[in-house]
C-alpha atoms as one frame of an Amber mdcrd trajectory, in Angstrom:
protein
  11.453 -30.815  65.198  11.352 -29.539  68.383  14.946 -30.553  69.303  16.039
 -28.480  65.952  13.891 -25.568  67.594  15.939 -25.556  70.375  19.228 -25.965
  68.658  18.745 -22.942  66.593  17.511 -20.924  69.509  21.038 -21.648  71.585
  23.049 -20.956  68.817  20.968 -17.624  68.663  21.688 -16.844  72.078  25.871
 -17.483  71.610  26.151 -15.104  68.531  27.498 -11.319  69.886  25.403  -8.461
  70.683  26.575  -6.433  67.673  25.867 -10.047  65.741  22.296  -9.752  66.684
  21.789  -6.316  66.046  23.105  -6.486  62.503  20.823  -9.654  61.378  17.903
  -7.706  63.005  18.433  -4.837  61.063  18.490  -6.773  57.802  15.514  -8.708
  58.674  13.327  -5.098  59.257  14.536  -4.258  55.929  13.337  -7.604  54.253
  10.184  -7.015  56.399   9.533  -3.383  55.181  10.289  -3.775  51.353   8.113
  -4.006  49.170   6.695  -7.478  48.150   8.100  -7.970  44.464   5.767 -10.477
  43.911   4.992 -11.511  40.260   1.173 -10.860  40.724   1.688  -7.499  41.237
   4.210  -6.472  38.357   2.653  -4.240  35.416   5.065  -6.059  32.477   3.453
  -4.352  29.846   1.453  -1.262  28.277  -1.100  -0.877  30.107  -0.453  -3.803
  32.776  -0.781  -7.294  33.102  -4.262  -7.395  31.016  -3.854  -4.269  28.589
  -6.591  -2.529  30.582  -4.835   0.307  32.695  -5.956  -2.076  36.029  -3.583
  -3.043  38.645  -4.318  -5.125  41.143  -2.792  -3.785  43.960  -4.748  -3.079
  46.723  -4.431  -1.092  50.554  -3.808   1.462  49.191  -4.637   5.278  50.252
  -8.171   6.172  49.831  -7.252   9.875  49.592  -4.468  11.668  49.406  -2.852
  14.633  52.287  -2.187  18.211  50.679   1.132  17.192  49.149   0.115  14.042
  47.611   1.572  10.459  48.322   5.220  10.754  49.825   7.757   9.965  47.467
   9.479   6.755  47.884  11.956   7.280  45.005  13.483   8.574  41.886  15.539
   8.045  38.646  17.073  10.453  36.277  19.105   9.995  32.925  16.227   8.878
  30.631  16.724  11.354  28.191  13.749  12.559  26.279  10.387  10.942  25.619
   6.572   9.693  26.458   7.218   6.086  26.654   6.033   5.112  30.177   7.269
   2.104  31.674   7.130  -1.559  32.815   8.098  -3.149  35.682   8.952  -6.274
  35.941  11.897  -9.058  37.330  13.108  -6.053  40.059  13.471  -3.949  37.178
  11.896  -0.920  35.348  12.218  -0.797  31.484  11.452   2.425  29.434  12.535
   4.387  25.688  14.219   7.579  25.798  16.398   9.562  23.318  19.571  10.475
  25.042  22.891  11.886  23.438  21.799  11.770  19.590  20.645   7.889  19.898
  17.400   6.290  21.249  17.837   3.907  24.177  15.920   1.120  25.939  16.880
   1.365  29.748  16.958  -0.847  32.675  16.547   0.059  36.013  16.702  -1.238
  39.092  13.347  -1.295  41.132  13.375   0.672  44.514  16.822   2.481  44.221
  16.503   3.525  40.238  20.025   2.639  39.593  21.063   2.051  35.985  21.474
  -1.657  35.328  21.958  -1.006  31.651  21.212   1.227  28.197  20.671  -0.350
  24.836  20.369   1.880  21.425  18.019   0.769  19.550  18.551   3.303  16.778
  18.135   6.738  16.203  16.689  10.212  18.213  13.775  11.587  17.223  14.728
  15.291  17.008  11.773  17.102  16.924   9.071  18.896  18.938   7.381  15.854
  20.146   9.891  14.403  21.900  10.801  11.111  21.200   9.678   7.604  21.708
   6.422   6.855  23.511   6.222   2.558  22.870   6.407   0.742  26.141   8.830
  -2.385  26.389   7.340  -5.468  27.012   8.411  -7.956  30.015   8.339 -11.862
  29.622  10.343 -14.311  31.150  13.694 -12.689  30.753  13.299 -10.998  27.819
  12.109  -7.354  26.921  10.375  -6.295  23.331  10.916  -2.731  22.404  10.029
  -1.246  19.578  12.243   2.528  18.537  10.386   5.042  16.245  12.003   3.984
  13.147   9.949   0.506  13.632  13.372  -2.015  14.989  11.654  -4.573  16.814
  14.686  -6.234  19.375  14.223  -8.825  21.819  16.509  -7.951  24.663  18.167
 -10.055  27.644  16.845  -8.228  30.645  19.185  -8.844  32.621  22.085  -7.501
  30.100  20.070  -5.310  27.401  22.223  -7.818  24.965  20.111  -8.535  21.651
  18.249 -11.774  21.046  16.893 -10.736  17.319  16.003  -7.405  15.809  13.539
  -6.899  12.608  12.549  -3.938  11.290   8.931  -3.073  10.771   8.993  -0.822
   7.338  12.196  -2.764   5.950  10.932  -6.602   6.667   7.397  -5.890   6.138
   6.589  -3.585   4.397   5.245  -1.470   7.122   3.576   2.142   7.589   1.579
   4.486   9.656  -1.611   6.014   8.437  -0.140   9.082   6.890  -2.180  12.216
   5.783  -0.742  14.421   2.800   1.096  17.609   5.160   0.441  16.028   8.091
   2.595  15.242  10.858   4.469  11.623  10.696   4.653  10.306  14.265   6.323
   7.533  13.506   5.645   4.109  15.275   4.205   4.366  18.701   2.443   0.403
  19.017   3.758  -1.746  22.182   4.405  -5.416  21.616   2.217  -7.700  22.731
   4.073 -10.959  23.859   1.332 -13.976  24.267   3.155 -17.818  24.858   5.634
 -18.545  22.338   4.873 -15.273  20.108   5.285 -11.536  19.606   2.720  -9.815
  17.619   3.144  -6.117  16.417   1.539  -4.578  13.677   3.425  -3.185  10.359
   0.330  -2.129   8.798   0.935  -2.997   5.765  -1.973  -4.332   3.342  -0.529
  -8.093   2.835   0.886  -7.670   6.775  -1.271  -5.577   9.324  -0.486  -7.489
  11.783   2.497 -10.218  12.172   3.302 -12.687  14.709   6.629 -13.615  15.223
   8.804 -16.481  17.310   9.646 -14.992  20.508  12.919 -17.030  20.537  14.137
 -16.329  16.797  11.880 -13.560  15.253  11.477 -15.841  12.441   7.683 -15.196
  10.883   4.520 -17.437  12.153   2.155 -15.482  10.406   1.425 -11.948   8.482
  -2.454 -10.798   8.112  -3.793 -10.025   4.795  -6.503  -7.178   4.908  -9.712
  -6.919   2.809  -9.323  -4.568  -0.161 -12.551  -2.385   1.325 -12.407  -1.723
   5.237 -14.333   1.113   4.578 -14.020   5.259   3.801 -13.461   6.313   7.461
  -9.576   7.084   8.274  -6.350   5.576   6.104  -4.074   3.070   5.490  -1.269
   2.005   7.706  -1.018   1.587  11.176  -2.207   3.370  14.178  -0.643   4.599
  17.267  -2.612   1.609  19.097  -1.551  -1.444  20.880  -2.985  -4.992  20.131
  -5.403  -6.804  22.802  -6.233 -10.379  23.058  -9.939 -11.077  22.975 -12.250
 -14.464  22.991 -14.847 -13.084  21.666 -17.751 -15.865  20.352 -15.019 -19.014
  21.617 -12.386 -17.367  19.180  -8.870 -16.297  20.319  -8.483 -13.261  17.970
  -6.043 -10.268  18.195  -8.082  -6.742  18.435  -5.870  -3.996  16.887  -7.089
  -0.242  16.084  -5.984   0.266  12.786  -5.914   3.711  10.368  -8.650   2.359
   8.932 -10.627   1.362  12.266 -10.738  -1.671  14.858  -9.803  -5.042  12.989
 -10.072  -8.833  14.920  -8.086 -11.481  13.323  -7.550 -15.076  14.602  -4.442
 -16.008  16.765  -3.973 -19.267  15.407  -3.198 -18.258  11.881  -3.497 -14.684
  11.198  -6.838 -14.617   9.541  -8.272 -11.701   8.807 -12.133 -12.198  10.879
 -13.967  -8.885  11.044 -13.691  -4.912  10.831 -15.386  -1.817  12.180 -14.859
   1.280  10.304 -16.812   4.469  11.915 -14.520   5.120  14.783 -11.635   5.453
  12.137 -10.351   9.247  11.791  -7.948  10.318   9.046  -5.429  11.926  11.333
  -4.316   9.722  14.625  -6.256   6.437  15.804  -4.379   6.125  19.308  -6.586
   4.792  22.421  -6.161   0.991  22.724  -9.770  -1.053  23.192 -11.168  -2.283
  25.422 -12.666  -6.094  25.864 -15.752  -7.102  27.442 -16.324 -10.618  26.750
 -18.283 -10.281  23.091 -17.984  -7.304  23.180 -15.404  -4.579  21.809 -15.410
  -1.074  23.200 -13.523   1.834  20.801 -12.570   5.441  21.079 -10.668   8.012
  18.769  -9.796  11.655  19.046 -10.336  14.330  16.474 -13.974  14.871  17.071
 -14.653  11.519  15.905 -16.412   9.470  19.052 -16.683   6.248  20.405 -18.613
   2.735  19.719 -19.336  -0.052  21.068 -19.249  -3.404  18.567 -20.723  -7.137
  19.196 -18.806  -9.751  17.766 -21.101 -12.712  16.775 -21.064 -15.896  15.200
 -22.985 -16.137  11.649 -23.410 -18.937   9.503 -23.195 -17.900   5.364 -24.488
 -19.208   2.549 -22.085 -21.999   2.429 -22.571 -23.298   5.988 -19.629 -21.838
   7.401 -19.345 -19.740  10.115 -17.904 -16.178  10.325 -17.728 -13.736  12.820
 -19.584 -10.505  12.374 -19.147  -6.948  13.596 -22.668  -5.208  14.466 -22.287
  -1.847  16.236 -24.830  -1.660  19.242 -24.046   2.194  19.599 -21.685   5.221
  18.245 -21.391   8.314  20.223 -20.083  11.142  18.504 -17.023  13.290  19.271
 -19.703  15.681  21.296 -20.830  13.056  23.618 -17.508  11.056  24.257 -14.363
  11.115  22.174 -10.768   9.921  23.600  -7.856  11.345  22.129  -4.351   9.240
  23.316  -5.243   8.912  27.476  -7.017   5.781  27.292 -10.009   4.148  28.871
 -10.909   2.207  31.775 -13.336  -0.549  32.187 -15.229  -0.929  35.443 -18.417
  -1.628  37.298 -19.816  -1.772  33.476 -18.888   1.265  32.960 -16.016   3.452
  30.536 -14.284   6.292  32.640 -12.157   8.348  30.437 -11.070  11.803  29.798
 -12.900  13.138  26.651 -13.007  16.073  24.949  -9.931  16.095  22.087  -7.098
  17.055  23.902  -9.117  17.944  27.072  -9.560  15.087  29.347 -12.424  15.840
  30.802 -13.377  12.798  33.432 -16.622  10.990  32.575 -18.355   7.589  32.822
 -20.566   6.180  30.358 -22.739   2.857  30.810 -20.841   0.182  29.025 -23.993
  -1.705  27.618 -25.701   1.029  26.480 -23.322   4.711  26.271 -25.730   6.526
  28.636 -23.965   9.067  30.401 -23.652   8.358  34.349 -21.792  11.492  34.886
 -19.494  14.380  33.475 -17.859  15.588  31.497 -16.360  17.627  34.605 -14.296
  20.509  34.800 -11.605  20.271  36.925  -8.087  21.737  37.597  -6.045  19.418
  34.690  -5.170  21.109  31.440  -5.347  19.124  28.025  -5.267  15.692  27.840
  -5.517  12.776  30.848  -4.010   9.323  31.093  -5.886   7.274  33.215  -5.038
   3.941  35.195  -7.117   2.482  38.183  -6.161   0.284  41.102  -7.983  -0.178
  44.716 -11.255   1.961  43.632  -9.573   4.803  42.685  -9.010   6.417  39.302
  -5.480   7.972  38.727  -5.732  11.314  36.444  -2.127  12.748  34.660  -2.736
  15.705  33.002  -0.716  17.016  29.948   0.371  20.017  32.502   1.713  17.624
  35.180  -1.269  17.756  37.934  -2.140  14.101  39.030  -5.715  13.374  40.605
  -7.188  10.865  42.675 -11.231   9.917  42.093 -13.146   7.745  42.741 -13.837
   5.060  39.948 -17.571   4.954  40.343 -21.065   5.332  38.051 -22.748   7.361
  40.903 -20.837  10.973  40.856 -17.330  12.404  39.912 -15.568  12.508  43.675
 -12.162  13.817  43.918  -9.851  12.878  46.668  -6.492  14.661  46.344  -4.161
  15.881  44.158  -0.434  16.789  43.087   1.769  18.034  40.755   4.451  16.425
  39.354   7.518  18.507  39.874  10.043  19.584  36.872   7.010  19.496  34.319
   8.675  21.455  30.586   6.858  19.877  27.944   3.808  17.712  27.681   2.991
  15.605  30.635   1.590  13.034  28.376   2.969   9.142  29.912   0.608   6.710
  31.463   1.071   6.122  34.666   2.045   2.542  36.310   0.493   1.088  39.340
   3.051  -1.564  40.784   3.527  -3.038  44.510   1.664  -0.759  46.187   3.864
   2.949  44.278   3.049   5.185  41.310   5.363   5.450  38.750   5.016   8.690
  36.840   7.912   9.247  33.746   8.762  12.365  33.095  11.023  13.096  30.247
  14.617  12.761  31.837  13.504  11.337  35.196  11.180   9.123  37.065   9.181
   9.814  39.901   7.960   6.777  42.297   5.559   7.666  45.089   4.446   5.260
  47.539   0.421   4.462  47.335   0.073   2.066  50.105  -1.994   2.921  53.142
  -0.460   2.965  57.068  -1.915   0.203  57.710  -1.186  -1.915  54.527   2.358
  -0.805  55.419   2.366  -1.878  59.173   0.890  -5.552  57.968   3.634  -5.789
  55.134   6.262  -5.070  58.110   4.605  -7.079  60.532   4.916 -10.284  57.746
């Protein structure tokens, strides 16, 4: 060992000067860059676990005047409120561009194009386009366009693996009001092992799990008849969480006729909880606390909190049962499409229907720890959390750092995003240390990590 030590140090010493300088210079870079390590990708709606949490962590505990420096940006999205994933070196998003509706590839930490899929048509209306997030795993991306085409993309080339269609292959719909808006499909696949679930909404297939490798069926979920008078049929504008509630792998989805559980295995329908249900838009996706389910809806309708548990019927066989512990109404706490946060047993949100004011609520039991509070945002709030901070986008472009705690609302900077025309409305991503805000055409990236997270990264 030592005489290979010594070998590679004279052989050092005979390269030239300019030699030197050059492999020097590379090796700062390497040094510098970002570590693109798996563990700190956000693949997925929401992130690695569905529950707007990344785990990055040095990062700044408060932000100067001008908000985090920006490290980077993208344009050429076209239009939309899909956010994004990143993933493989790569960022994936939805935008309608040029009379067509694209998934896009980018590259991570120079934004360059890698490549553009359609995936069928532009939404060409006020609201703007797609706002599904593709899903990352192992080399493949699952998008899903407004019309309800499912593809499985190479990530590397955008070229299709399979493609099914939603309405067409399923039978699928959205809950749909009589003159009310149609805002077409909005879910983000959920990829677990060897399966993509995605939800048609359809009576004899809410929910469908399909071969990740061939799209061919595993499963379709046939609802009750009866899930209750709250809300309508069809589909929400959710996204599907895993939970294991009472030693059951299930699949929590928030339906048009409420929050629904039904096993992985096979499909089974298991339980249903119908008061959080509204008849217009059920959009925030739930949360999952061990037995527990945590649910939220806009349009003055509130939240609840539901305990799964294991009962024995009449014929000795066990089901699993749906008991709410609490409901608050759309006056105490009521979540319209910004999400919610679990942390420190407790749900910070934005409430108020299209308002976003922040406030934390006890998990266990929905007493208010603090807010709602007024601040500077306008309209609604998507929320994410990394390092002890909650991240704040408001629908007019203002982003705001607090602090995720129970004991009082604590602000700690803010910014704006810049070249905000329409609704500021996509959640932002937490990934290697940067915020990744999309907006419409373009993508902002702003570095998050602290000087001194920085200086160890370079040191290493």
């Amino acid at each position: 060992m030592a005489h290979s030590l010594r070998t590679q140090s004279s052989t050092w010493l005979r390269l030239p000067v300019w030699a030197l300088a050059l492999l020097l210079a590379a090796g700062w870079i390497l040094a510098i860059a970002p570590q693109q390590s798996e563990a700190e990708d956000w693949p997925q709606w929401r992130g690695q676990e569905r529950d707007g949490k990344a785990p990055s962590t040095g990062l700044l505990q408060s932000w100067p005047e001008a908000g985090p420096p920006l490290a980077w940006q993208a344009a050429g999205l076209g239009s939309g409120f899909s956010s994004v994933s990143v993933a493989d070196g790569k960022v994936f998003t939805l935008g309608d561009k040029e009379g067509s509706q694209h998934a896009f590839a980018l590259e991570d930490g120079s934004g360059k194009l890698l490549w553009a899929k359609e995936i069928g048509p532009s939404w060409d209306d006020r609201y703007l386009g797609p706002r599904s997030t593709p899903t990352y795993s192992d080399g493949q991306v699952f998008v899903l366009s407004t019309e309800g085409d499912l593809y499985c993309l190479d990530a590397a080339t955008g070229e299709t693996h399979w493609q099914r269609n939603l309405p067409k292959d399923f039978g699928g719909h959205l809950m749909l009001a009589q003159g009310r808006v149609h805002w077409k499909f909005a879910e983000s696949p959920l990829v677990d092992g060897d399966r993509v679930i995605v939800t048609p909404g359809a009576n004899d297939a809410a929910l469908v799990a399909l071969d990740r490798k061939s799209g061919e069926e595993i499963w379709r979920t046939q609802l009750p008849q009866d899930l209750g008078p709250a809300g309508l049929d069809g589909a929400g504008y959710s996204s599907v969480v895993i939970s294991n509630a009472v030693g059951t792998k299930q699949y929590v989805q928030l339906l048009g006729r409420g929050v629904i559980g039904v096993d992985a295995a096979s499909g089974k329908f298991l339980w249903a909880y119908n008061k959080v249900a509204n008849d217009i838009a059920n959009i925030a996706t739930p949360l999952v606390d061990g037995d527990y389910i945590f649910a939220s809806t806009g349009y003055n309708t509130g939240s609840a909190l539901i305990h799964l548990q294991s009962v024995k019927g009449e014929n000795g066989r066990s089901s699993i049962q749906a008991e709410e512990v609490y409901f608050l109404p759309g006056n105490k706490m009521q979540n319209h499409h910004g999400g919610l946060i679990l942390h420190r047993d407790h749900v910070f949100t934005g409430t108020g229907h299209n308002k976003g004011l922040p406030l934390a609520v006890r998990l266990k039991d929905g007493e208010i720890a603090w807010g709602p509070e007024r601040n500077k945002g306008k309209s609604s709030a998507a929320i994410a959390y990394a390092d002890g901070r909650l991240y704040l986008r408001y629908q007019d472009g203002l982003v705001i750092l607090a602090e995720a705690t129970p004991e009082a609302y604590r602000e700690h900077g803010s910014f704006r995003i810049p070249n905000v025309e329409h609704e500021s409305w996509p959640h932002p991503v937490i990934a290697h240390g940067l915020l990744y805000l999309r907006e419409q055409d373009k993508l902002y990236v702003y570095d998050l990590r602290a000087p001194q997270a920085s200086s160890e990264a370079a040191a290493r």
